[in-house]
NULUM-213118 format. One line per 4 residues: number of its first residue (from 1); for each residue x, z, y of N, C-alpha, C. Coordinates in nm, 4 decimals. Example, Ala and Ser with C-alpha at 12.3 -4.5 7.8 and 13.67 -1.06 7.14 Angstrom:
residues 2
1) 1.3190:0.7800:-0.5690:1.2300:0.7800:-0.4500:1.3200:0.7800:-0.3300  1.2850:0.7080:-0.2250:1.3670:0.7140:-0.1060:1.2900:0.7870:0.0030
end
This chain:
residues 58
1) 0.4598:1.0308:2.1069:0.4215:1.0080:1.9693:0.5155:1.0840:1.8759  0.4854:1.1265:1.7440:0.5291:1.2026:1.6700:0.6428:1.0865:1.6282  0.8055:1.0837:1.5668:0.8352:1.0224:1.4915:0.8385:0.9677:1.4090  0.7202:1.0836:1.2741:0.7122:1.0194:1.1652:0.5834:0.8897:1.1998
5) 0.4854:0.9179:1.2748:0.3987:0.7882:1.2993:0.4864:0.6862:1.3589  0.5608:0.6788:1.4842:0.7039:0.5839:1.5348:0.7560:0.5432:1.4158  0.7818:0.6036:1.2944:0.8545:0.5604:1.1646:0.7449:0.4287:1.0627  0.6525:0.4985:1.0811:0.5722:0.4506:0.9899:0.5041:0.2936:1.0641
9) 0.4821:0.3061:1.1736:0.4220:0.1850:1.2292:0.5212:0.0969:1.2729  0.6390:0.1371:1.2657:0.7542:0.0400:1.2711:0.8105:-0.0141:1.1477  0.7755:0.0144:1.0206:0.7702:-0.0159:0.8885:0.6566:-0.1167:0.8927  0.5852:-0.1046:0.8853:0.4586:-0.1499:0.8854:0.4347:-0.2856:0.9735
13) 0.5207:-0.3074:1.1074:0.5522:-0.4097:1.1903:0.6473:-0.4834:1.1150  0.7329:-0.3816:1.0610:0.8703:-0.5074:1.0412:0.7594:-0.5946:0.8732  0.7082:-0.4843:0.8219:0.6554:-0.5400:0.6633:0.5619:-0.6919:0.6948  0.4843:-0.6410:0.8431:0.4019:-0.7796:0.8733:0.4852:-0.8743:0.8466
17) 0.5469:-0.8625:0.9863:0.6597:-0.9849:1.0290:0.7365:-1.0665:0.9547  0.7965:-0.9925:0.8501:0.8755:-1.0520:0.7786:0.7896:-1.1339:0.6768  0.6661:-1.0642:0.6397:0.5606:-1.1640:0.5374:0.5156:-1.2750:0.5701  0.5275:-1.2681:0.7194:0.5111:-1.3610:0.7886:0.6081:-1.5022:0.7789
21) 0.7145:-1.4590:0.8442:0.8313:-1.5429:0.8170:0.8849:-1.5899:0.6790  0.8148:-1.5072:0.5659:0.8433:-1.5567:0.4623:0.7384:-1.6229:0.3878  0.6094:-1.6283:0.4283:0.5712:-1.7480:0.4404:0.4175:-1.6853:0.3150  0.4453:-1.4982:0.2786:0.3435:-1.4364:0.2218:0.2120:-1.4329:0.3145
25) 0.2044:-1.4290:0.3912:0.0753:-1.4090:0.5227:0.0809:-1.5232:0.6092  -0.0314:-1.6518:0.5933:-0.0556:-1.7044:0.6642:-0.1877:-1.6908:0.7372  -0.1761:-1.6407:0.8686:-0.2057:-1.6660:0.9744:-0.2437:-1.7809:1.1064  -0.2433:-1.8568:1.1422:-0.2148:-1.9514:1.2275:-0.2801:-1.9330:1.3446
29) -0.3706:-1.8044:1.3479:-0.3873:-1.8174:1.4919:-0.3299:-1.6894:1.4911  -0.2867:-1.5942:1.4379:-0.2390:-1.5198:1.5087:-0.1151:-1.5081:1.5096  -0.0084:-1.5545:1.4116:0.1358:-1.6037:1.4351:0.1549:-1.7673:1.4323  0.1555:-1.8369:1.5221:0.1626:-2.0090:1.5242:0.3181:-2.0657:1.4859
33) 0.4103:-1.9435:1.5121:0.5439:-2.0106:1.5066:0.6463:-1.9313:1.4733  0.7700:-1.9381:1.4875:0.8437:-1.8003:1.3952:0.8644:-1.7742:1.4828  0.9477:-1.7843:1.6105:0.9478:-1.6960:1.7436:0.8553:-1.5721:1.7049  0.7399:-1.6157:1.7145:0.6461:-1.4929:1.7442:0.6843:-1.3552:1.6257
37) 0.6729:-1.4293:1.4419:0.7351:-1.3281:1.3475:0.8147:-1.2666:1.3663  0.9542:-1.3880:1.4346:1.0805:-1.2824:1.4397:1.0541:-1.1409:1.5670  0.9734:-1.2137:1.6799:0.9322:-1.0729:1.7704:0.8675:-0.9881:1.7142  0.7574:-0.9649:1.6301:0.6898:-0.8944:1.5670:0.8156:-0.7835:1.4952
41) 0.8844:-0.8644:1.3933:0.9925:-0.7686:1.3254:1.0608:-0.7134:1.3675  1.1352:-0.7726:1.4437:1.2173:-0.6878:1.5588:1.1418:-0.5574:1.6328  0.9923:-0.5552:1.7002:0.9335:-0.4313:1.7259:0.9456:-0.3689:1.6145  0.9247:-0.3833:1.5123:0.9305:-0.3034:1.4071:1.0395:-0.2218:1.3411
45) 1.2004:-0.2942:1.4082:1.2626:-0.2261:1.3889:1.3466:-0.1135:1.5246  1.2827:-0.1387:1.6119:1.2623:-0.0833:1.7236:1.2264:0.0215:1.7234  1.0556:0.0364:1.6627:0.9954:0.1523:1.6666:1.1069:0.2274:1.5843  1.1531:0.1727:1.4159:1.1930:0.2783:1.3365:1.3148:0.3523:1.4058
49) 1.3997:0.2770:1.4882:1.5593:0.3117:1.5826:1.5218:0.4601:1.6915  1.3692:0.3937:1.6963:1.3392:0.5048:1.8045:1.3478:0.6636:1.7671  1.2370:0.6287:1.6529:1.2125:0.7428:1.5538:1.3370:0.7689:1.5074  1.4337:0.7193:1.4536:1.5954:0.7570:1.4510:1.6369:0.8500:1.5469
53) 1.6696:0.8189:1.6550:1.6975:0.8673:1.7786:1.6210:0.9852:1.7871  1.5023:1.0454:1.8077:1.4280:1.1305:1.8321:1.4870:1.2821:1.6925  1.4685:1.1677:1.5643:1.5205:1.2535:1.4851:1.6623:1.3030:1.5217  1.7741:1.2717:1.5550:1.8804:1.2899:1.5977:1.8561:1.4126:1.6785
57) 1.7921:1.3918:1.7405:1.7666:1.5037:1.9193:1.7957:1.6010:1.8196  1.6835:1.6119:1.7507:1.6203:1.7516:1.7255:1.6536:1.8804:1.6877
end
């Protein structure tokens, strides 16, 4: 995958997640508990570390 998409969909994960956990996006069947938000955000800042890294290589 290109970085800048790795960048962007890891923005976009952490933006869910955290709306989540903060209580802007309720959901209930598809986030039931914060476990799940805080995993969601965390991929999200995953993807962006990745895309970090890649940028680094280059």
């Amino acid at each position: 995958m290109s970085r800048k998409i790795l960048f962007w969909f890891g923005l976009v994960l952490f933006a869910i997640g955290h709306f989540f956990l903060m209580g802007l996006a309720e959901f209930n069947h598809l986030v039931s508990n914060q476990l799940t938000a805080y995993i969601i955000a965390a991929a999200g800042l995953s993807f962006i570390a990745v895309s970090n890294l890649l940028k680094q290589n280059n």
